[in-house]
N, CA and C atoms as an extended XYZ file, in Angstrom:
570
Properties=species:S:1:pos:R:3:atomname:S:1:resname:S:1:resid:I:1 pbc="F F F"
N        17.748      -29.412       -7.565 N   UNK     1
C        18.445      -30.018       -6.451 CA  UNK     1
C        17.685      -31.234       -5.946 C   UNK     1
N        16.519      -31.187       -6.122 N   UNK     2
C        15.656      -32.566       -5.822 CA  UNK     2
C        16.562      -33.651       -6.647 C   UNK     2
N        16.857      -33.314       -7.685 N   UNK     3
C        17.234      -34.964       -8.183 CA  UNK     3
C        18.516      -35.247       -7.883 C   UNK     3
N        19.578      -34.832       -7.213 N   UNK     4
C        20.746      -34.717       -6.383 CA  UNK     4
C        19.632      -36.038       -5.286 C   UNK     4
N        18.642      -35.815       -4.541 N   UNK     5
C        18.414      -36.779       -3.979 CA  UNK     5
C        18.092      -38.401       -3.991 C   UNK     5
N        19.001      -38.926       -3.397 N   UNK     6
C        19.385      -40.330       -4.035 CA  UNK     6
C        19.758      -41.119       -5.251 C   UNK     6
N        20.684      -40.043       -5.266 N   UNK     7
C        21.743      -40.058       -6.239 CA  UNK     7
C        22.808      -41.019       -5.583 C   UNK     7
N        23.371      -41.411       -6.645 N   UNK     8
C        24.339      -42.732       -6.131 CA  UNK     8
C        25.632      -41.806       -6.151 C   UNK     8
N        27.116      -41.998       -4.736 N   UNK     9
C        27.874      -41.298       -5.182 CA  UNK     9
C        29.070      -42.246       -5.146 C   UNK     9
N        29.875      -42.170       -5.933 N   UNK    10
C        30.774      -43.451       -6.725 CA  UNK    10
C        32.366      -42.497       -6.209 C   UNK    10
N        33.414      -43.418       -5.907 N   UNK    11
C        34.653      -42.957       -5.421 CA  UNK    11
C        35.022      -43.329       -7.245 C   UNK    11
N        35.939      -42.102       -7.394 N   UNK    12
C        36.675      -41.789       -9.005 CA  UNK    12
C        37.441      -42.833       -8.915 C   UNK    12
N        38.456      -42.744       -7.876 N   UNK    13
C        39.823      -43.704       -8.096 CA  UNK    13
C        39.111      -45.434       -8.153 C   UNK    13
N        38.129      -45.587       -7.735 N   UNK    14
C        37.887      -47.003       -7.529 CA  UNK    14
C        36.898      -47.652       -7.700 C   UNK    14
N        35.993      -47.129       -8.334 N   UNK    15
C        35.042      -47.038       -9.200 CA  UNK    15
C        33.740      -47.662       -8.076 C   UNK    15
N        34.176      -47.843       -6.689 N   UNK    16
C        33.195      -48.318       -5.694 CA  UNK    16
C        32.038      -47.301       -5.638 C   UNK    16
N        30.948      -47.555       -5.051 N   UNK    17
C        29.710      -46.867       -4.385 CA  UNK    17
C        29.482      -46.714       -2.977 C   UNK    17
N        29.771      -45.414       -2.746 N   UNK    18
C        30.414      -45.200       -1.149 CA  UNK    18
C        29.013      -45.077       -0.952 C   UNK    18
N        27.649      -44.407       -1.633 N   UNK    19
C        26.296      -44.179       -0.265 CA  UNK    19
C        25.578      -43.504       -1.431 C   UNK    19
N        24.271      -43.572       -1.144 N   UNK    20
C        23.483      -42.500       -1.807 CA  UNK    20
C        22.909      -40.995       -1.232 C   UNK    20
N        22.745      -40.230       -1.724 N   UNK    21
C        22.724      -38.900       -1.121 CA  UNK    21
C        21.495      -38.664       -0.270 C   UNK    21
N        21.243      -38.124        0.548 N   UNK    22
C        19.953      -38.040        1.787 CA  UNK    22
C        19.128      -36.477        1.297 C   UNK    22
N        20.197      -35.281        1.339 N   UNK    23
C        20.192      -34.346        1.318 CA  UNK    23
C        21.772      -33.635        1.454 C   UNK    23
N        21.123      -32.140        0.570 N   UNK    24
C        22.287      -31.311        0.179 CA  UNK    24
C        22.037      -30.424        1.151 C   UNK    24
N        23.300      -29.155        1.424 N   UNK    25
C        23.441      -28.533        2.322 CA  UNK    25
C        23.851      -27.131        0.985 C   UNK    25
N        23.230      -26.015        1.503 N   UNK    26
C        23.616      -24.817        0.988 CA  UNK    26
C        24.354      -23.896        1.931 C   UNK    26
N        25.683      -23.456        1.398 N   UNK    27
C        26.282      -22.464        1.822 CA  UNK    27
C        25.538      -21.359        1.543 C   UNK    27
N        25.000      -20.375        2.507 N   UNK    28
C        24.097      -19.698        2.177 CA  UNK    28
C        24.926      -18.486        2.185 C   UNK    28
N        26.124      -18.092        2.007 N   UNK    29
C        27.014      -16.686        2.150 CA  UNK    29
C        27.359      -16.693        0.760 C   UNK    29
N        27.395      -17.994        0.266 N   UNK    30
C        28.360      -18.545       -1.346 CA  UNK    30
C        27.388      -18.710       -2.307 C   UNK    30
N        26.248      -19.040       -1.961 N   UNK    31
C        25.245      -19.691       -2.973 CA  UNK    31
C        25.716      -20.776       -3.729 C   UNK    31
N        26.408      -21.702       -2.409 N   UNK    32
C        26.588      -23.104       -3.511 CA  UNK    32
C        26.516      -24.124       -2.760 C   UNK    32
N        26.242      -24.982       -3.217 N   UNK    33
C        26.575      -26.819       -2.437 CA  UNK    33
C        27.617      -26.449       -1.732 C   UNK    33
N        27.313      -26.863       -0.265 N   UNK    34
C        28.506      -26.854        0.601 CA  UNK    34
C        28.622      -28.040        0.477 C   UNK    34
N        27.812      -29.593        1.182 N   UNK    35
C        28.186      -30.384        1.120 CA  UNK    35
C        26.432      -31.500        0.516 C   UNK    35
N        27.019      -32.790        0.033 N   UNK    36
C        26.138      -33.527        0.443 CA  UNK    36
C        26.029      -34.706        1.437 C   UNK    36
N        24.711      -34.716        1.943 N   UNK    37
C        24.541      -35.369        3.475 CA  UNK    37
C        24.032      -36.783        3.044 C   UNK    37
N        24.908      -37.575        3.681 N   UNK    38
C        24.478      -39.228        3.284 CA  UNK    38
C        24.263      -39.685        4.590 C   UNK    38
N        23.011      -40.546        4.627 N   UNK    39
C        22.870      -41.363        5.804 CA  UNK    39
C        23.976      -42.831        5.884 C   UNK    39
N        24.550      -42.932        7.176 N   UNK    40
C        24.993      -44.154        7.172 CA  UNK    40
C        23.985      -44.826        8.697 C   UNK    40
N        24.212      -46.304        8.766 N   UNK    41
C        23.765      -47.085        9.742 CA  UNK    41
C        22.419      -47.401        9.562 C   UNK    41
N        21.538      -47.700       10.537 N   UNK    42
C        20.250      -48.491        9.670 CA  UNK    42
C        19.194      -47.622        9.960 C   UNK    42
N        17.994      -47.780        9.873 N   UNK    43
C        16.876      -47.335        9.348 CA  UNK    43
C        16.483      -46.402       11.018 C   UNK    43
N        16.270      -47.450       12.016 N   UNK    44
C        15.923      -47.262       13.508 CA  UNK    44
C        17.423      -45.897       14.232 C   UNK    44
N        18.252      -45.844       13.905 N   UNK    45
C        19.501      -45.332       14.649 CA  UNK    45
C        20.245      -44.447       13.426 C   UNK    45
N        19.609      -43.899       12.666 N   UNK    46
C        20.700      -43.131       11.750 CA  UNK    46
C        21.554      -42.121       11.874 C   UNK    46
N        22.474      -42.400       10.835 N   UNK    47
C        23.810      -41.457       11.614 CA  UNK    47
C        23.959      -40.576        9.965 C   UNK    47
N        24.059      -39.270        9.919 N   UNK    48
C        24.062      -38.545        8.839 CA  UNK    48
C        25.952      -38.231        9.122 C   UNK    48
N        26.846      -38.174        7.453 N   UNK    49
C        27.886      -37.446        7.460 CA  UNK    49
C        27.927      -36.741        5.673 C   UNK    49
N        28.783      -35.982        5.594 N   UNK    50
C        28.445      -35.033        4.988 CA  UNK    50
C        29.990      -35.343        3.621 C   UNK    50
N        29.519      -35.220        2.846 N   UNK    51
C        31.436      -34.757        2.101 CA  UNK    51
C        30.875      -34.196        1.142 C   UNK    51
N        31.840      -32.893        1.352 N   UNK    52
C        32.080      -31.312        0.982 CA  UNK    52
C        32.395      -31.501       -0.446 C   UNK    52
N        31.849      -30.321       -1.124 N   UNK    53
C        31.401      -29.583       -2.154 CA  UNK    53
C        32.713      -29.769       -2.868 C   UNK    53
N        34.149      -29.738       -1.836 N   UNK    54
C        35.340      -29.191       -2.943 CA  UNK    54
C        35.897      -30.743       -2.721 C   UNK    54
N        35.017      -32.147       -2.083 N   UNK    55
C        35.673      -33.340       -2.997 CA  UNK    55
C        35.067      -33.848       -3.706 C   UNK    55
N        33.936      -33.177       -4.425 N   UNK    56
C        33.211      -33.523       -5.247 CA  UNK    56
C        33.626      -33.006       -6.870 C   UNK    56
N        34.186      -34.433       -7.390 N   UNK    57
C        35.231      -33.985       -8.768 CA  UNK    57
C        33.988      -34.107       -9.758 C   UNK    57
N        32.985      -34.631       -9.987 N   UNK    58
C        31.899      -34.714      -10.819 CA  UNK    58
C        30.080      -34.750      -10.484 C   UNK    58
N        29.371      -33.564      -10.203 N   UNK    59
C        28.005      -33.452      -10.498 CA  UNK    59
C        27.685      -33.778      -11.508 C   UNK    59
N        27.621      -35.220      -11.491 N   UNK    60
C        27.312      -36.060      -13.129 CA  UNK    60
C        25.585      -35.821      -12.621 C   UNK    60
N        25.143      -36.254      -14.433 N   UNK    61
C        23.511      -35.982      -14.357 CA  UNK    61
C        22.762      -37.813      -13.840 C   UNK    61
N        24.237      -38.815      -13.932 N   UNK    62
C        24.116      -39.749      -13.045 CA  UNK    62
C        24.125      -40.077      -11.812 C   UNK    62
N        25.636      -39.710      -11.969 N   UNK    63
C        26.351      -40.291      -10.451 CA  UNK    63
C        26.676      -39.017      -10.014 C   UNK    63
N        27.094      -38.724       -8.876 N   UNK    64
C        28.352      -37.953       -8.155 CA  UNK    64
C        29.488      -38.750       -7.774 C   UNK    64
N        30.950      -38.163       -8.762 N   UNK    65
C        32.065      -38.754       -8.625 CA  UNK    65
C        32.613      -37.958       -7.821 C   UNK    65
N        33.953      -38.713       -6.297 N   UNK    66
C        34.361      -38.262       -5.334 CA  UNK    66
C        35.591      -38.351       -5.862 C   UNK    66
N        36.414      -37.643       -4.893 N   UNK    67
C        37.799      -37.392       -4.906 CA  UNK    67
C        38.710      -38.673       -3.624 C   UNK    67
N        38.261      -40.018       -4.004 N   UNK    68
C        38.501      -40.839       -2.791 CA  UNK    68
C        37.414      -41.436       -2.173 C   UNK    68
N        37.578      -42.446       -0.551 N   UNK    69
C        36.704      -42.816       -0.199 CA  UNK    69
C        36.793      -42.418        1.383 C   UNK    69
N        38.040      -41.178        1.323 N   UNK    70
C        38.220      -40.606        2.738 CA  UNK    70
C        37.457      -39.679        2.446 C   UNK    70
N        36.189      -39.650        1.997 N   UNK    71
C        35.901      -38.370        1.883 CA  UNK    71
C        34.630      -38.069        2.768 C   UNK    71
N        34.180      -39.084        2.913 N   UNK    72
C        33.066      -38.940        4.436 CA  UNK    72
C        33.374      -38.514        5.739 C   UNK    72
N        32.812      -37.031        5.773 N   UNK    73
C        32.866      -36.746        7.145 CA  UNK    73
C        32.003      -36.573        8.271 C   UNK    73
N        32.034      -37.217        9.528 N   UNK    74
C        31.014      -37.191       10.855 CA  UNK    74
C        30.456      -36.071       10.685 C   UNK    74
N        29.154      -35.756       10.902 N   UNK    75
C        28.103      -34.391       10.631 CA  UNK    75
C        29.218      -33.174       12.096 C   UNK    75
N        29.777      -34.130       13.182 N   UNK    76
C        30.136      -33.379       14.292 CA  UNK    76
C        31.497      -32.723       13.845 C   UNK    76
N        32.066      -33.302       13.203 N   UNK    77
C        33.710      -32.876       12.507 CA  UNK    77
C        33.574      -31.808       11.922 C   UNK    77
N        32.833      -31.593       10.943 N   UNK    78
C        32.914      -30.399       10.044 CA  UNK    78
C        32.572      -28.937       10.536 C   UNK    78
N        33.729      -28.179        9.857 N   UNK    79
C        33.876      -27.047       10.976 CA  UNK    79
C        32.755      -25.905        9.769 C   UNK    79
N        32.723      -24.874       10.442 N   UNK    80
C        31.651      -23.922        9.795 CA  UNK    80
C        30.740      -23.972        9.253 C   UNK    80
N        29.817      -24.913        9.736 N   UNK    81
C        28.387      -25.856        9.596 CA  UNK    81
C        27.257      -24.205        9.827 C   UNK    81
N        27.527      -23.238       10.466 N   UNK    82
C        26.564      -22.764       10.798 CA  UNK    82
C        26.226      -21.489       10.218 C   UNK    82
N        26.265      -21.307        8.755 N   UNK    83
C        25.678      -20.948        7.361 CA  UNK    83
C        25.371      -21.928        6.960 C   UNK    83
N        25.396      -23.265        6.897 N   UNK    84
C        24.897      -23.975        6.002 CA  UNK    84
C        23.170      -24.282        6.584 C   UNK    84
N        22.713      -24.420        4.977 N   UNK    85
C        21.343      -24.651        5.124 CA  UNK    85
C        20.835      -25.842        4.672 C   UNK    85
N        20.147      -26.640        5.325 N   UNK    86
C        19.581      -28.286        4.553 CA  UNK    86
C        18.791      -27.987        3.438 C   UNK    86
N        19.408      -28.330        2.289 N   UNK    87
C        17.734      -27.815        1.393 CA  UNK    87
C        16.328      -28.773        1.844 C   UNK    87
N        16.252      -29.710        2.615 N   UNK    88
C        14.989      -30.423        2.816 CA  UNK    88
C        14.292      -29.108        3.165 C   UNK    88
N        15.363      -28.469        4.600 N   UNK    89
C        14.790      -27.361        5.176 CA  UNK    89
C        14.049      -26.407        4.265 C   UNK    89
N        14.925      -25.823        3.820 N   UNK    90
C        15.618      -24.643        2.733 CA  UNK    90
C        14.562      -24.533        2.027 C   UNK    90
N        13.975      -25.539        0.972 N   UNK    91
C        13.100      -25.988        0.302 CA  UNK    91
C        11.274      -25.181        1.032 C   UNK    91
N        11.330      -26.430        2.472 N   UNK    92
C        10.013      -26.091        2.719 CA  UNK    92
C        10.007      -24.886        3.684 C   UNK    92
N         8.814      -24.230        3.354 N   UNK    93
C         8.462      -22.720        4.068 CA  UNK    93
C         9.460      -21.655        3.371 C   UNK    93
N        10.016      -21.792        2.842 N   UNK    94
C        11.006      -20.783        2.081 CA  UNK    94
C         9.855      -19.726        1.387 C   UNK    94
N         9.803      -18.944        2.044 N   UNK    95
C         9.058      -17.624        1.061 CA  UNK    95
C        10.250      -16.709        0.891 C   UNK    95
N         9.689      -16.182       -0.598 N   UNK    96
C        10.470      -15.009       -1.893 CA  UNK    96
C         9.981      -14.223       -1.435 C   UNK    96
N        10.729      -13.299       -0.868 N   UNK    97
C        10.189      -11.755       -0.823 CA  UNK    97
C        10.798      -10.810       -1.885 C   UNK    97
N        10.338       -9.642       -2.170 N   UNK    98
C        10.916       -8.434       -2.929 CA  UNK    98
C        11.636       -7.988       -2.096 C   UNK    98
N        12.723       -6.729       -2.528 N   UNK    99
C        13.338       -5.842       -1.888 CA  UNK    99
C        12.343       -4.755       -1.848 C   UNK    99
N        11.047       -4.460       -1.636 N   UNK   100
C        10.143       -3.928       -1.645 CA  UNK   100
C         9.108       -4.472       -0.264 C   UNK   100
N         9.346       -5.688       -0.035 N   UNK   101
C         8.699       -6.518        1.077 CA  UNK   101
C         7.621       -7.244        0.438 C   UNK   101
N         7.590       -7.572       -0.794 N   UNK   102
C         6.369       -8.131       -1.373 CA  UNK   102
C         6.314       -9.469       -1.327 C   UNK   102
N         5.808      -10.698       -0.860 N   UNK   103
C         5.632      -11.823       -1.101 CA  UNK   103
C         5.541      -12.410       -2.740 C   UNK   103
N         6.284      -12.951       -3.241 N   UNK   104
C         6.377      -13.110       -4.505 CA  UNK   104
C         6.290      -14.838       -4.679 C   UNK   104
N         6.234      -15.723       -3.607 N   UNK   105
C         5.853      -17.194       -3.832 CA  UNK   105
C         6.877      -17.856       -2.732 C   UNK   105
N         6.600      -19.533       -3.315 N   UNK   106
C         7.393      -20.207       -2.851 CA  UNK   106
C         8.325      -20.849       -2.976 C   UNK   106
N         8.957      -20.960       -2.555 N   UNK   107
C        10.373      -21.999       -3.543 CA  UNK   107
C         9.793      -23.321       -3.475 C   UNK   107
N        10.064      -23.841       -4.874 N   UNK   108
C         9.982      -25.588       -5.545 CA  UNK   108
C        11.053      -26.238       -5.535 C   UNK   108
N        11.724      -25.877       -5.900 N   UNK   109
C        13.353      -26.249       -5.934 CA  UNK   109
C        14.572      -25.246       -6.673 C   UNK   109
N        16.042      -25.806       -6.360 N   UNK   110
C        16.577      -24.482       -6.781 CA  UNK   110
C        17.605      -25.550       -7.527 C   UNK   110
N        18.242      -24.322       -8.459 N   UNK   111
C        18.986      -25.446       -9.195 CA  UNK   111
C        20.477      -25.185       -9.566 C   UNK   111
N        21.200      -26.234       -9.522 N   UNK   112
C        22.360      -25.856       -9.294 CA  UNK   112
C        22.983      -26.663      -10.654 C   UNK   112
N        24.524      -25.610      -11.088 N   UNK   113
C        24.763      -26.515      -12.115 CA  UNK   113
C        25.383      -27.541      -12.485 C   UNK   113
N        26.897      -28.127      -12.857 N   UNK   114
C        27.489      -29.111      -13.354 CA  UNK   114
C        28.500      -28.885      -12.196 C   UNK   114
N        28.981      -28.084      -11.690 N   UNK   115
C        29.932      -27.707      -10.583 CA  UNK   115
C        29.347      -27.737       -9.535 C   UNK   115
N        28.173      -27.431       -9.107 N   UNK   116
C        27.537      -27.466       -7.770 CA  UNK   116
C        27.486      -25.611       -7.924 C   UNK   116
N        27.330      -25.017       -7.905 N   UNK   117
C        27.116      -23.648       -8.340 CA  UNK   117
C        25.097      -23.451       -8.352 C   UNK   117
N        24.725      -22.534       -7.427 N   UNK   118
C        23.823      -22.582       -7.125 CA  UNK   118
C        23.456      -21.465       -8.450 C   UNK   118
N        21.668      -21.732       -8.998 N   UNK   119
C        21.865      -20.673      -10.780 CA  UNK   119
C        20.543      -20.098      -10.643 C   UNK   119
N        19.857      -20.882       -9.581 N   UNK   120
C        18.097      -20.182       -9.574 CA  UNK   120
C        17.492      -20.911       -8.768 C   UNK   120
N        16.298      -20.501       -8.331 N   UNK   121
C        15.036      -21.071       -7.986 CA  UNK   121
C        13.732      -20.910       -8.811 C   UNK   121
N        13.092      -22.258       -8.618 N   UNK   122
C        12.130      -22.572       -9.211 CA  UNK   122
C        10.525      -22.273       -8.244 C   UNK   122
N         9.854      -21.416       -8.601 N   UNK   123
C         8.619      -21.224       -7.565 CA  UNK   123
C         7.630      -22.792       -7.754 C   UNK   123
N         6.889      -22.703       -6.567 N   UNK   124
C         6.117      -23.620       -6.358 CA  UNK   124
C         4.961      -23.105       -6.477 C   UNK   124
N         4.961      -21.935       -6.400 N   UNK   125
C         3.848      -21.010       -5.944 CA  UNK   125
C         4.170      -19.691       -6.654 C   UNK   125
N         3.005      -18.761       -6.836 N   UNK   126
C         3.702      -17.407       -7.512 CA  UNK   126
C         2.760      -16.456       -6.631 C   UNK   126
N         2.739      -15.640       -5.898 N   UNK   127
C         1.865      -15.183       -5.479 CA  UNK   127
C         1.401      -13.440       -6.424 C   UNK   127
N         2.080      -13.096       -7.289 N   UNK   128
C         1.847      -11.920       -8.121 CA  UNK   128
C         1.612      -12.270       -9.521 C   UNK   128
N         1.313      -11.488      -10.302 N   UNK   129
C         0.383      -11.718      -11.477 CA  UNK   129
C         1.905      -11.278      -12.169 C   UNK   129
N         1.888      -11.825      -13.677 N   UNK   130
C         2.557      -11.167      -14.461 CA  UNK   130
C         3.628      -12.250      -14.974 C   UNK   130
N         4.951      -11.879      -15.604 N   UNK   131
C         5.789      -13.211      -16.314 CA  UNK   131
C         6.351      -13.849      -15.640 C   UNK   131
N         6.455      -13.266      -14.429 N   UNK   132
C         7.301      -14.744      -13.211 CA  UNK   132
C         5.896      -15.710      -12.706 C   UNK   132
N         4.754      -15.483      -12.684 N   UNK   133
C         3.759      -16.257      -12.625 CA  UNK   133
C         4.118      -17.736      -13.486 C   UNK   133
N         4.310      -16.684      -14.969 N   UNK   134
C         4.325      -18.063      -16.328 CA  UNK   134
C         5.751      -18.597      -16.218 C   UNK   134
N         7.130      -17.884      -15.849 N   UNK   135
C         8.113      -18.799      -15.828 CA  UNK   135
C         7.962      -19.707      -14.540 C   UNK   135
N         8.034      -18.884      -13.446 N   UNK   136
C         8.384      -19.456      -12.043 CA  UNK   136
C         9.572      -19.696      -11.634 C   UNK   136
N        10.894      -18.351      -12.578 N   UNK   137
C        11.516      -18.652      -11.970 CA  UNK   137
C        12.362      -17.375      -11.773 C   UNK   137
N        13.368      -17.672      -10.432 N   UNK   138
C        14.261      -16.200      -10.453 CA  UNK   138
C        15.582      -16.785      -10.156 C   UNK   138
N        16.536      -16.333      -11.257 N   UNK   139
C        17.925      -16.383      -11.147 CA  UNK   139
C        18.703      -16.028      -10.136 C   UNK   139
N        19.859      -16.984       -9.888 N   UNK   140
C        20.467      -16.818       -8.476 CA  UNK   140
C        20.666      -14.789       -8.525 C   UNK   140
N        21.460      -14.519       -9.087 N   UNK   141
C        22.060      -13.102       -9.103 CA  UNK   141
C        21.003      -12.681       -8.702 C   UNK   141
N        20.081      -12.609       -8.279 N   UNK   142
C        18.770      -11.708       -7.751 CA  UNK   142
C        18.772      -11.873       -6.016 C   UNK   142
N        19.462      -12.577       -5.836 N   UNK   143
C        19.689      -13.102       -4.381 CA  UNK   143
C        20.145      -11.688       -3.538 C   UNK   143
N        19.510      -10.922       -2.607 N   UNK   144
C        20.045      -10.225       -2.144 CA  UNK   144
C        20.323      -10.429       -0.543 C   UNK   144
N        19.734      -11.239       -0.052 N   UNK   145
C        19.995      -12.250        0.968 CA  UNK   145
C        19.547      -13.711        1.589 C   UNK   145
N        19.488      -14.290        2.305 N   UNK   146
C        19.089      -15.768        2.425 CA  UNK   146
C        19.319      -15.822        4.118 C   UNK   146
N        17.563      -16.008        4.484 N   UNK   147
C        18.087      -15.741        5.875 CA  UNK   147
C        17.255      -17.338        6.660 C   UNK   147
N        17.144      -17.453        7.930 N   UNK   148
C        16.170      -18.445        8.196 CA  UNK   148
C        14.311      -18.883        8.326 C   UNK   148
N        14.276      -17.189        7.290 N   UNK   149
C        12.586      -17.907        7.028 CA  UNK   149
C        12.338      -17.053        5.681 C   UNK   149
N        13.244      -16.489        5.636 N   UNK   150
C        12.766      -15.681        4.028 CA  UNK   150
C        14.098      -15.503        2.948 C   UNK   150
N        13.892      -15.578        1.603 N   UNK   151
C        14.837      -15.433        1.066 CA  UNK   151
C        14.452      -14.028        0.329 C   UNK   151
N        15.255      -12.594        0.213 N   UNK   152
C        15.411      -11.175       -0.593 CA  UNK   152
C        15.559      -11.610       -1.880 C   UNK   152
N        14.587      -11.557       -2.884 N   UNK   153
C        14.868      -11.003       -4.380 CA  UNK   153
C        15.238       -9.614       -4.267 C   UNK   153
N        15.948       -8.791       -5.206 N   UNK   154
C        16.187       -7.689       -5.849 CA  UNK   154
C        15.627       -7.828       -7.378 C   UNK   154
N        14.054       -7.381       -7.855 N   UNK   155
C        13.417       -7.847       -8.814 CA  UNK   155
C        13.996       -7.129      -10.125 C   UNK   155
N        15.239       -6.046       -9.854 N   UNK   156
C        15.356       -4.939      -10.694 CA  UNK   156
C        16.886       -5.588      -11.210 C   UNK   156
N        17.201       -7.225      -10.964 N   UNK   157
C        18.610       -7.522      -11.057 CA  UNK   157
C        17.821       -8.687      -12.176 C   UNK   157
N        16.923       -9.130      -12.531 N   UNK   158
C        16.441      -10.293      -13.377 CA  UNK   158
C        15.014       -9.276      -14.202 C   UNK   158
N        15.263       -9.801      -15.644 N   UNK   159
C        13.821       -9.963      -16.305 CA  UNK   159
C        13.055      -11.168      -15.561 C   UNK   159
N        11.745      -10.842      -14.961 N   UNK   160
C        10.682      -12.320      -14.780 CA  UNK   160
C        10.377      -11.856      -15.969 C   UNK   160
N        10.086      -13.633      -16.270 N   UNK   161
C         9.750      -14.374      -17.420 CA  UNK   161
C        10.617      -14.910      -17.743 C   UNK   161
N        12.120      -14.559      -17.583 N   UNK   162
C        13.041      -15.408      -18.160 CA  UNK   162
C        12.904      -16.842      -18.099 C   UNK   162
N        13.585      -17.520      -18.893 N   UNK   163
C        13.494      -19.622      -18.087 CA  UNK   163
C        14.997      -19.416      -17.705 C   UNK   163
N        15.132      -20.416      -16.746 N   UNK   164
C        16.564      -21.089      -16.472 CA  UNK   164
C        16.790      -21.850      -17.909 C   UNK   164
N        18.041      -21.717      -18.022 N   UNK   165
C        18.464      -22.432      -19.091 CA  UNK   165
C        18.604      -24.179      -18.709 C   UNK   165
N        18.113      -24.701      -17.602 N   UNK   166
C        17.599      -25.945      -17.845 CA  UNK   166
C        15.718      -25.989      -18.405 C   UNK   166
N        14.972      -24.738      -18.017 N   UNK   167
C        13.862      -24.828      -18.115 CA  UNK   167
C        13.786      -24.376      -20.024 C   UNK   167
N        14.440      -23.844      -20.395 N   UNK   168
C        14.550      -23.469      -21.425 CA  UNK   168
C        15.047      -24.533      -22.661 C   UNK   168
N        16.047      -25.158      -22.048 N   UNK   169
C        16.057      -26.205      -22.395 CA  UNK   169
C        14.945      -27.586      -22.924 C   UNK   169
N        14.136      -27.890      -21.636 N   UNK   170
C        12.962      -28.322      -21.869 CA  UNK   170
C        11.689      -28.090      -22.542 C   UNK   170
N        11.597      -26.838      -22.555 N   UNK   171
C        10.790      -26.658      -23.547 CA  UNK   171
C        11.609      -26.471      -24.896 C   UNK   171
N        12.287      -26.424      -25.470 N   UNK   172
C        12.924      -26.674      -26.578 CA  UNK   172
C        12.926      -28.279      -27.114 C   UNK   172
N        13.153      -29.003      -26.056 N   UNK   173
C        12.785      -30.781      -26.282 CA  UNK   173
C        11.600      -30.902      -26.558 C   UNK   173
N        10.413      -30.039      -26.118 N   UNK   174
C         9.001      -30.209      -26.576 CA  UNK   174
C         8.663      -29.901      -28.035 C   UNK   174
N         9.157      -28.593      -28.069 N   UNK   175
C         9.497      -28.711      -29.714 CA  UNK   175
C         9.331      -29.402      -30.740 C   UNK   175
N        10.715      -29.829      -30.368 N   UNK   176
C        11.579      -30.840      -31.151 CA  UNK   176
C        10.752      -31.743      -31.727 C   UNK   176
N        10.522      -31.776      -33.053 N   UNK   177
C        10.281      -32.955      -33.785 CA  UNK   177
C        10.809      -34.269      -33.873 C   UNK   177
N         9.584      -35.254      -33.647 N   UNK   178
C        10.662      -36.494      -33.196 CA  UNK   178
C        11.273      -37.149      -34.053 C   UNK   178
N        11.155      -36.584      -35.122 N   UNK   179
C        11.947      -37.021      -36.540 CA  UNK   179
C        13.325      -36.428      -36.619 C   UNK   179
N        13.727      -35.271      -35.729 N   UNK   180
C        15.153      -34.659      -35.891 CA  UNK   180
C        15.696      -35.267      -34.918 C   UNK   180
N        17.132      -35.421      -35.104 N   UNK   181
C        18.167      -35.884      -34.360 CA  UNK   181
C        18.382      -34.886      -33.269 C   UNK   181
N        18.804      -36.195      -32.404 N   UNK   182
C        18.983      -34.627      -31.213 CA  UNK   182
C        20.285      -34.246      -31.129 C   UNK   182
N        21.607      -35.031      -32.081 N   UNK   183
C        22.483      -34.646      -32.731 CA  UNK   183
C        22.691      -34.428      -34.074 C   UNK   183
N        23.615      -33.750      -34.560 N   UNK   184
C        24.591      -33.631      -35.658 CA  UNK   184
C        23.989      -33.745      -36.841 C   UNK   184
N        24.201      -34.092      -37.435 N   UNK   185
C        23.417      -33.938      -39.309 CA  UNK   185
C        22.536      -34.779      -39.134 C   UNK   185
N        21.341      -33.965      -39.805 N   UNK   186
C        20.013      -35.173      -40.344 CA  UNK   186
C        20.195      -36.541      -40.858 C   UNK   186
N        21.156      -36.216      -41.988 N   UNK   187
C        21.211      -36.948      -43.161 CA  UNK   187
C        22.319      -38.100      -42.406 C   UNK   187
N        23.023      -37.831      -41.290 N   UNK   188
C        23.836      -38.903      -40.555 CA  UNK   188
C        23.173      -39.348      -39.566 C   UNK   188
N        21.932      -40.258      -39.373 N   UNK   189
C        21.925      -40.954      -38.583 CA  UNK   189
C        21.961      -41.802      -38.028 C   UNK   189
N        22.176      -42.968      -36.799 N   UNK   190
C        23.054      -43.615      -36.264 CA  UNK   190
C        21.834      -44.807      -36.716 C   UNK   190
């Protein structure tokens, strides 16, 4: 979700650049992007507004494409603001607890996918020994609640050690020989 920040977000129909992103907001009942928060006005007097999760037609790994350029709304307009969580917030002081009460680290960032669909968190910190140390990470489905200073793992709903399949991903690019294509046939390359 860090790289969601200042991200450029582009209206679909008109190919304009309405703002870049400030910060995201988590529906914390849904486990997903409620909205993202763009600053408008200048540096001294800023004015934050928000457009929601469901006019957001593309979480490109570029841009974020909108559904329009009515899609900015005053931070004061938007109704049921109060589940939502800032990840700036969200992010810092966020301690993992067990369903056991165990301190298990800190959140680094959490990551969401091509839809805005919240899929894991990434520790910053690990505070217990063992394979979530070496991944650092725990899959959303482990979420057993999300409150304002601690977030509930249920440790018996995830293997630790697993990777997120973006982290898994990456180390698979390390791999990778830089002689193989990172597409389609060897013997076809561009």
């Amino acid at each position: 979700i860090k790289d969601l920040k200042g991200k450029t977000v582009v209206n679909v129909t008109t190919g304009e650049n309405l703002a870049k992103v400030a910060d995201t907001m988590i529906d914390s009942n849904s486990t997903r992007v409620a909205a993202v928060v763009i600053q408008v006005g200048d540096f001294l007097q800023p004015e934050y507004q928000y457009i929601q999760s469901d006019d957001v037609q593309v979480w490109g790994s570029d841009v974020i494409l909108v559904r329009g350029d009515d899609v900015l709304i005053p931070a004061m307009d938007v109704a049921d603001r109060s589940d939502w969580l800032k990840t700036s917030d969200y992010l810092r002081r966020r301690t993992v607890l067990d369903a056991n009460g165990t301190r298990l680290g800190l959140i680094g960032d959490i990551f969401i996918d091509t839809e805005g669909r919240f899929t894991g968190y990434r520790m910053s910190q690990v505070n217990v020994e063992g394979p979530l140390s070496e991944s650092k990470y725990i899959p959303a489905s482990a979420t057993q609640s999300v409150g304002p200073d601690y977030v509930i793992v249920d440790t018996g709903r995830f293997e630790p050690g697993d990777l997120a399949p973006e982290l898994d991903a990456e180390a698979g690019d390390e791999d990778r020989d830089d002689d193989s294509p990172l597409f389609g046939d060897p013997d076809n390359r561009l």
